[in-house]
N, CA, C and O atoms as a GROMACS GRO file, in nm:
protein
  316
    1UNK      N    1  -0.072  -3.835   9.871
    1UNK     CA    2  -0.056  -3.698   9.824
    1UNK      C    3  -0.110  -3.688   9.682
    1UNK      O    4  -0.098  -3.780   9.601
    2UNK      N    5  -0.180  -3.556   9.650
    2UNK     CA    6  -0.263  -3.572   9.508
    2UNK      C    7  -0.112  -3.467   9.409
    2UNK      O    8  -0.025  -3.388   9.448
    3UNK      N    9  -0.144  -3.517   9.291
    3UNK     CA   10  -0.082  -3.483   9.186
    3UNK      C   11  -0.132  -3.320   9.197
    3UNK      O   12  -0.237  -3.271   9.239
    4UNK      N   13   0.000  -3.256   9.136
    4UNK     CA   14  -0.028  -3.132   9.097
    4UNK      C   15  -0.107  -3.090   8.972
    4UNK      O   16  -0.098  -3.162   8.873
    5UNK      N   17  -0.154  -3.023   8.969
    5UNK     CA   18  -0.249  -3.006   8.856
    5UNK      C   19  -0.215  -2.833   8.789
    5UNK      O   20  -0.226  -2.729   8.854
    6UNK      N   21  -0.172  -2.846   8.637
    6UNK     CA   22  -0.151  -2.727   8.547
    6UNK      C   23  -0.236  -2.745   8.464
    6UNK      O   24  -0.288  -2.850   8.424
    7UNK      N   25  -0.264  -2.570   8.419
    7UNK     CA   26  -0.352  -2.618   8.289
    7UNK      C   27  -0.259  -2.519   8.198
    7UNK      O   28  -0.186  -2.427   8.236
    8UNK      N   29  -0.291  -2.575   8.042
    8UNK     CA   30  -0.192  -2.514   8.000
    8UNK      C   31  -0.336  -2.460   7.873
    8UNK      O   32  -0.443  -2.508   7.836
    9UNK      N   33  -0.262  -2.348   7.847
    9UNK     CA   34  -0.369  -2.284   7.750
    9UNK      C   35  -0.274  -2.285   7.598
    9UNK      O   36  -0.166  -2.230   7.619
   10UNK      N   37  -0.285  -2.319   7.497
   10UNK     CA   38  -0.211  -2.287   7.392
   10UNK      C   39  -0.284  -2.370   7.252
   10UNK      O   40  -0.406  -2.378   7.235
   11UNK      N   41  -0.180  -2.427   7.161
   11UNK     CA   42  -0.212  -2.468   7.045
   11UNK      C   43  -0.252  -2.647   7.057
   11UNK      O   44  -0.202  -2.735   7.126
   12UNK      N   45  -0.319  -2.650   6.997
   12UNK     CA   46  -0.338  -2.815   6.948
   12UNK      C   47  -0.356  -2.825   6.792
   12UNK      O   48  -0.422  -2.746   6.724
   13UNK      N   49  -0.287  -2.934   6.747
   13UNK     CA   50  -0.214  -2.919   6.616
   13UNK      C   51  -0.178  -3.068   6.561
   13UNK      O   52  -0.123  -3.142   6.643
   14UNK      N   53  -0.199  -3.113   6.447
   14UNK     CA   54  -0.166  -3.221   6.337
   14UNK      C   55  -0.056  -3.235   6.326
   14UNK      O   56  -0.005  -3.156   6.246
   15UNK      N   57   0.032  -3.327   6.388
   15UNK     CA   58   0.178  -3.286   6.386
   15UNK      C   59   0.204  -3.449   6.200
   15UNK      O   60   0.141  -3.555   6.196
   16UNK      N   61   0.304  -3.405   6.095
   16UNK     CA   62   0.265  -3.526   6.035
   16UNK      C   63   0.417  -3.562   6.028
   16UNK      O   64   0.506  -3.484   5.995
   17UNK      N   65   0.434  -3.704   6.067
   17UNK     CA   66   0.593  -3.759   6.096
   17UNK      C   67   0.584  -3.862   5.930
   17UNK      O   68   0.497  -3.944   5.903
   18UNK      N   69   0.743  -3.809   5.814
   18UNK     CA   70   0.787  -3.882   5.782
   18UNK      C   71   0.878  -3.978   5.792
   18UNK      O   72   0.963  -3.928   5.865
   19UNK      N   73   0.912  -4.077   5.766
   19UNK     CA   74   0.993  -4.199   5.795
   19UNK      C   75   1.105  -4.206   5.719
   19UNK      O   76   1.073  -4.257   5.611
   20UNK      N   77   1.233  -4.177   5.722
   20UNK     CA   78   1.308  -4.178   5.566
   20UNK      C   79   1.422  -4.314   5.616
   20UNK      O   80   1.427  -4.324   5.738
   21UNK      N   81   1.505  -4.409   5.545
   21UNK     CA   82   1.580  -4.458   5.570
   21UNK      C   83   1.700  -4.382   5.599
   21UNK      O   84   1.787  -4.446   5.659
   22UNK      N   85   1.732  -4.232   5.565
   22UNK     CA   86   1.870  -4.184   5.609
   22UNK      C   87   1.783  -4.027   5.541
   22UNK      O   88   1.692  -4.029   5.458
   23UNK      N   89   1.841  -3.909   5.599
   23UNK     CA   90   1.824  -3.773   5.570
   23UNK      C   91   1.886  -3.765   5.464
   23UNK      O   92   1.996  -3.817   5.450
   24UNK      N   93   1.828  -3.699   5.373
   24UNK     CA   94   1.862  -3.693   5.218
   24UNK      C   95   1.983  -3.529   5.236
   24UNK      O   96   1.981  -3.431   5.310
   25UNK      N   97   2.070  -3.573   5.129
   25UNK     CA   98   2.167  -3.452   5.092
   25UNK      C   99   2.058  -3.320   5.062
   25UNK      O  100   1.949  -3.328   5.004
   26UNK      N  101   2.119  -3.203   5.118
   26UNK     CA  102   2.080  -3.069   5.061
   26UNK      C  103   2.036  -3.088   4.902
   26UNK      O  104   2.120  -3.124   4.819
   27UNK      N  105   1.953  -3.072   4.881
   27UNK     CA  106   1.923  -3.019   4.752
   27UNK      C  107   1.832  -3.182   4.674
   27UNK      O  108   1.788  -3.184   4.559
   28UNK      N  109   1.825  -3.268   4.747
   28UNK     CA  110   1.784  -3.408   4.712
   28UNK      C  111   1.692  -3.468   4.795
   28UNK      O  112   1.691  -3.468   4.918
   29UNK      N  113   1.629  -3.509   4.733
   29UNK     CA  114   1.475  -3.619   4.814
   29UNK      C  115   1.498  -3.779   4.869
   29UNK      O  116   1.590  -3.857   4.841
   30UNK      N  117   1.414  -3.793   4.933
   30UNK     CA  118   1.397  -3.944   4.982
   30UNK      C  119   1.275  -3.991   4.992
   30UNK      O  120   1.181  -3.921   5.030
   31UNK      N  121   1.262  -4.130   4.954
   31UNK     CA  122   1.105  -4.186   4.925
   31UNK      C  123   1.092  -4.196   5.149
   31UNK      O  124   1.177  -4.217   5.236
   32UNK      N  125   0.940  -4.169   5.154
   32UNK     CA  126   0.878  -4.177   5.293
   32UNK      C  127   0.866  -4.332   5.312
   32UNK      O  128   0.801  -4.390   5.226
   33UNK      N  129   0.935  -4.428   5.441
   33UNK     CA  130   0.851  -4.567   5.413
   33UNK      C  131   0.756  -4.553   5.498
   33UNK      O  132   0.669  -4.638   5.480
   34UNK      N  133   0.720  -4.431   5.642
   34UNK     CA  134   0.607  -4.448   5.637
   34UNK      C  135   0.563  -4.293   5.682
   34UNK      O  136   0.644  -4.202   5.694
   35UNK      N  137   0.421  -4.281   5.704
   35UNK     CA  138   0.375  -4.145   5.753
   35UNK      C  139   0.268  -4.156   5.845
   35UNK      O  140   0.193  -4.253   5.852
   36UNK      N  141   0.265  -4.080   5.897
   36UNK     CA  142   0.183  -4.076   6.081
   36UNK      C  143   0.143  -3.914   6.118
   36UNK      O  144   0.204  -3.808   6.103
   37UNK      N  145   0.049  -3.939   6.159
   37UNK     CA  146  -0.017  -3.820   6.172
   37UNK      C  147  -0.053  -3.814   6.298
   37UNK      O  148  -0.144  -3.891   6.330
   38UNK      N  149   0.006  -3.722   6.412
   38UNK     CA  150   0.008  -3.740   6.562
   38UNK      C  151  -0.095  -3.599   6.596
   38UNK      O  152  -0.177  -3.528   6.539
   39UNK      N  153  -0.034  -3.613   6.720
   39UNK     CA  154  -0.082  -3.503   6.824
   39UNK      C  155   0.034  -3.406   6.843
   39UNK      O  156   0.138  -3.437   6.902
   40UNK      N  157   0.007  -3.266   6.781
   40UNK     CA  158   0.098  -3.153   6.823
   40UNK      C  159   0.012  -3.060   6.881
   40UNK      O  160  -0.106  -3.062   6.916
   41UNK      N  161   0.124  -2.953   6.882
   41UNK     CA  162   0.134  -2.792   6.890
   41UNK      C  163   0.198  -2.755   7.032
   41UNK      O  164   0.223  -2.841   7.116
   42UNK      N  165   0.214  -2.670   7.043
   42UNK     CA  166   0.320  -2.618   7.135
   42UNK      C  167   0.223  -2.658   7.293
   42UNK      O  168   0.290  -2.697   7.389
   43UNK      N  169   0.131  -2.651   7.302
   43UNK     CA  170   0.017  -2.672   7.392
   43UNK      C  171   0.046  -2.796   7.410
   43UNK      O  172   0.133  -2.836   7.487
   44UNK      N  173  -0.017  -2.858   7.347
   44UNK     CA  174  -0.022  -2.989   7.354
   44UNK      C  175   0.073  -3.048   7.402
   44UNK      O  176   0.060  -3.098   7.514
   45UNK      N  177   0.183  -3.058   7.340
   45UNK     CA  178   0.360  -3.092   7.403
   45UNK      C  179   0.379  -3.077   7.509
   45UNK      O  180   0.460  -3.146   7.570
   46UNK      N  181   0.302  -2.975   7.570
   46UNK     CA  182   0.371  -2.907   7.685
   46UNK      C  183   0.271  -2.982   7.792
   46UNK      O  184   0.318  -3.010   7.902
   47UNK      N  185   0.169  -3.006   7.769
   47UNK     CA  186   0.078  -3.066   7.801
   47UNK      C  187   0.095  -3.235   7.839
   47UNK      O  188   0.090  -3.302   7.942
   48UNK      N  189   0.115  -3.258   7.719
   48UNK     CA  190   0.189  -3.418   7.731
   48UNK      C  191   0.318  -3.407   7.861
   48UNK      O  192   0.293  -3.435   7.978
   49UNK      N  193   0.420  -3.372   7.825
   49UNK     CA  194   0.504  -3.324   7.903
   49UNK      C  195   0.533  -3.334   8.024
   49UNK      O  196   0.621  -3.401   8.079
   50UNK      N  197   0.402  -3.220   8.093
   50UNK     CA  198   0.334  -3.242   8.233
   50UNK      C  199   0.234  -3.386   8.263
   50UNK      O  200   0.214  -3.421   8.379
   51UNK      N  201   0.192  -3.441   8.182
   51UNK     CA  202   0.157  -3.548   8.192
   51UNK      C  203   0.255  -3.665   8.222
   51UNK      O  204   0.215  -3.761   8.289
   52UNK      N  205   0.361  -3.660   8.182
   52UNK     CA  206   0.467  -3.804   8.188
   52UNK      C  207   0.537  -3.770   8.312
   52UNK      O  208   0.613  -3.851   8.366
   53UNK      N  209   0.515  -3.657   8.359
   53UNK     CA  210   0.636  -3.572   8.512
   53UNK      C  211   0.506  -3.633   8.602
   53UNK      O  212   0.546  -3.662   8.714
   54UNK      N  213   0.372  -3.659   8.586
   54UNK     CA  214   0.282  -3.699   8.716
   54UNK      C  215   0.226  -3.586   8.758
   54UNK      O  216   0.173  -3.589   8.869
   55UNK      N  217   0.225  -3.480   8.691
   55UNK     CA  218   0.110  -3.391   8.678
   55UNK      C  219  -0.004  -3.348   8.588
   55UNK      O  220  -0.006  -3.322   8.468
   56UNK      N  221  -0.114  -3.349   8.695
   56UNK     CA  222  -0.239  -3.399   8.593
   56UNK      C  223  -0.258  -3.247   8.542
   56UNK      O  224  -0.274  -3.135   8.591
   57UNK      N  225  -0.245  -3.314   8.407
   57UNK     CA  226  -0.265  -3.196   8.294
   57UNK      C  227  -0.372  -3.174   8.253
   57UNK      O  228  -0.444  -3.273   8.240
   58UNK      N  229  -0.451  -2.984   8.200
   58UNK     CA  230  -0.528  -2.999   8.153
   58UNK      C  231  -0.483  -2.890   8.005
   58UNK      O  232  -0.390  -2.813   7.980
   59UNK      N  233  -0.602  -2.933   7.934
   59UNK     CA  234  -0.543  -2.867   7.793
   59UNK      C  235  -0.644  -2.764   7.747
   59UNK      O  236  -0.756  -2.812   7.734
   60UNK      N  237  -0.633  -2.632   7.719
   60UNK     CA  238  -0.786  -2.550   7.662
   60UNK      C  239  -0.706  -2.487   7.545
   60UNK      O  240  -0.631  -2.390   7.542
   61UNK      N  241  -0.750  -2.586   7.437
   61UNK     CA  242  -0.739  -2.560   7.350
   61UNK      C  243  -0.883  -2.534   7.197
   61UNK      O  244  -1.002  -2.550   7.223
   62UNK      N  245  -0.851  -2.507   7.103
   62UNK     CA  246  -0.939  -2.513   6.972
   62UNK      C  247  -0.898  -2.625   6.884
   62UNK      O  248  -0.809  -2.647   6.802
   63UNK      N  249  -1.020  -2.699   6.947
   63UNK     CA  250  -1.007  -2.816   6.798
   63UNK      C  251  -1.122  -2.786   6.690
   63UNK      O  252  -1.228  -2.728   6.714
   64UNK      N  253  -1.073  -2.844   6.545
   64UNK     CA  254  -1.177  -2.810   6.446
   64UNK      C  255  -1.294  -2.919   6.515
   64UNK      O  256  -1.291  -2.992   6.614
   65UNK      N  257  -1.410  -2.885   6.393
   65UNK     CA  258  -1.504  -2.972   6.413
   65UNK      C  259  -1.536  -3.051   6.277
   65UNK      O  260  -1.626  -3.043   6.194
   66UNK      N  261  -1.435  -3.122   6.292
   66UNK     CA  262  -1.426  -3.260   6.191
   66UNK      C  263  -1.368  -3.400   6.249
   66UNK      O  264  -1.345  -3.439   6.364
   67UNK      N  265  -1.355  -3.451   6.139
   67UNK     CA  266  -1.294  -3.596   6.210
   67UNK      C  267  -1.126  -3.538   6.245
   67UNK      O  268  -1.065  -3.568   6.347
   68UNK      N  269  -1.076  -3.456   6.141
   68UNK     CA  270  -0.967  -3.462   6.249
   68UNK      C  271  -0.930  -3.361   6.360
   68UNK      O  272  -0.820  -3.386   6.410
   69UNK      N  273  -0.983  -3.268   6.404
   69UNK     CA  274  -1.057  -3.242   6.520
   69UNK      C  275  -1.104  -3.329   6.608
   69UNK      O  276  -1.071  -3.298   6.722
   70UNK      N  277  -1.187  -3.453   6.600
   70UNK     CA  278  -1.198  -3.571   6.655
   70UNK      C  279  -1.111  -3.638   6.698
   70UNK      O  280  -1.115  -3.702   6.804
   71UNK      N  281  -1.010  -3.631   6.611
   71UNK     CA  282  -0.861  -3.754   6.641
   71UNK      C  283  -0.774  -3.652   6.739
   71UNK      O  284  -0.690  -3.719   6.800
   72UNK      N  285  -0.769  -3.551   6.763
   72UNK     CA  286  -0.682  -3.449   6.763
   72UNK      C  287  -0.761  -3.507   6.861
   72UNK      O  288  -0.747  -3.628   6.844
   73UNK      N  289  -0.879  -3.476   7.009
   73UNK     CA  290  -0.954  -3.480   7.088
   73UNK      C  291  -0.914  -3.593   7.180
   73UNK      O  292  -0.874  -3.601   7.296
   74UNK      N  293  -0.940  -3.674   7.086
   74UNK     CA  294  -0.956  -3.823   7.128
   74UNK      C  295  -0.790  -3.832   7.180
   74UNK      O  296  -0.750  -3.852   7.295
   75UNK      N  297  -0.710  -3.810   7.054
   75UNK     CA  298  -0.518  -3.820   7.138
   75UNK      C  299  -0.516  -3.754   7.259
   75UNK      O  300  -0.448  -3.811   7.344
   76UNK      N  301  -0.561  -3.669   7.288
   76UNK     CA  302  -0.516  -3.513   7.380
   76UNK      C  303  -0.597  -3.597   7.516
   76UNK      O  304  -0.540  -3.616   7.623
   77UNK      N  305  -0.728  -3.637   7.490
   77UNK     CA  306  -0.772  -3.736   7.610
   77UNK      C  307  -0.699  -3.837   7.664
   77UNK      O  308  -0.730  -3.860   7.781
   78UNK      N  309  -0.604  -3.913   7.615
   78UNK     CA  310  -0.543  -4.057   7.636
   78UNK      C  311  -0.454  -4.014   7.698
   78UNK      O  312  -0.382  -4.108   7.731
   79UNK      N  313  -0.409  -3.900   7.742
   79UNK     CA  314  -0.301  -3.876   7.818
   79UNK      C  315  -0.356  -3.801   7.996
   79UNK      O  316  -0.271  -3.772   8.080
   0.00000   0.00000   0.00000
């Protein structure tokens, strides 16, 4: 039996994850130990999403045309 297939139309997006050892009090900071720069946007997620359930996802989205537009591309393919 073939996989279902959605396409999802929406955002693709730079999602950037800090790392903190514990969430800092209201009103106070915390040093990052690390930072990562993924694959978002509401599209995308939703996209991924249907990808891990075993439905083959497709994504029509706007990527820039730079390198990170490139990376953004290249993530959104691997799934």
């Amino acid at each position: 039996m073939n996989a279902p297939v959605a396409t999802v139309v929406g955002q693709l997006a730079r999602d950037l994850v800090l790392c903190v050892d514990a969430v800092p009090e209201a009103g106070t900071a915390a040093d990052a130990s690390a930072r990562f720069e993924q694959l978002g946007g509401k599209g995308a997620n939703q996209a991924v999403g249907l990808a891990q359930l075993g439905v083959r996802a497709r994504l029509v989205a706007v990527a820039g045309d730079d390198d990170a537009g490139d990376v953004l591309e290249a993530q959104a393919d691997s799934f």
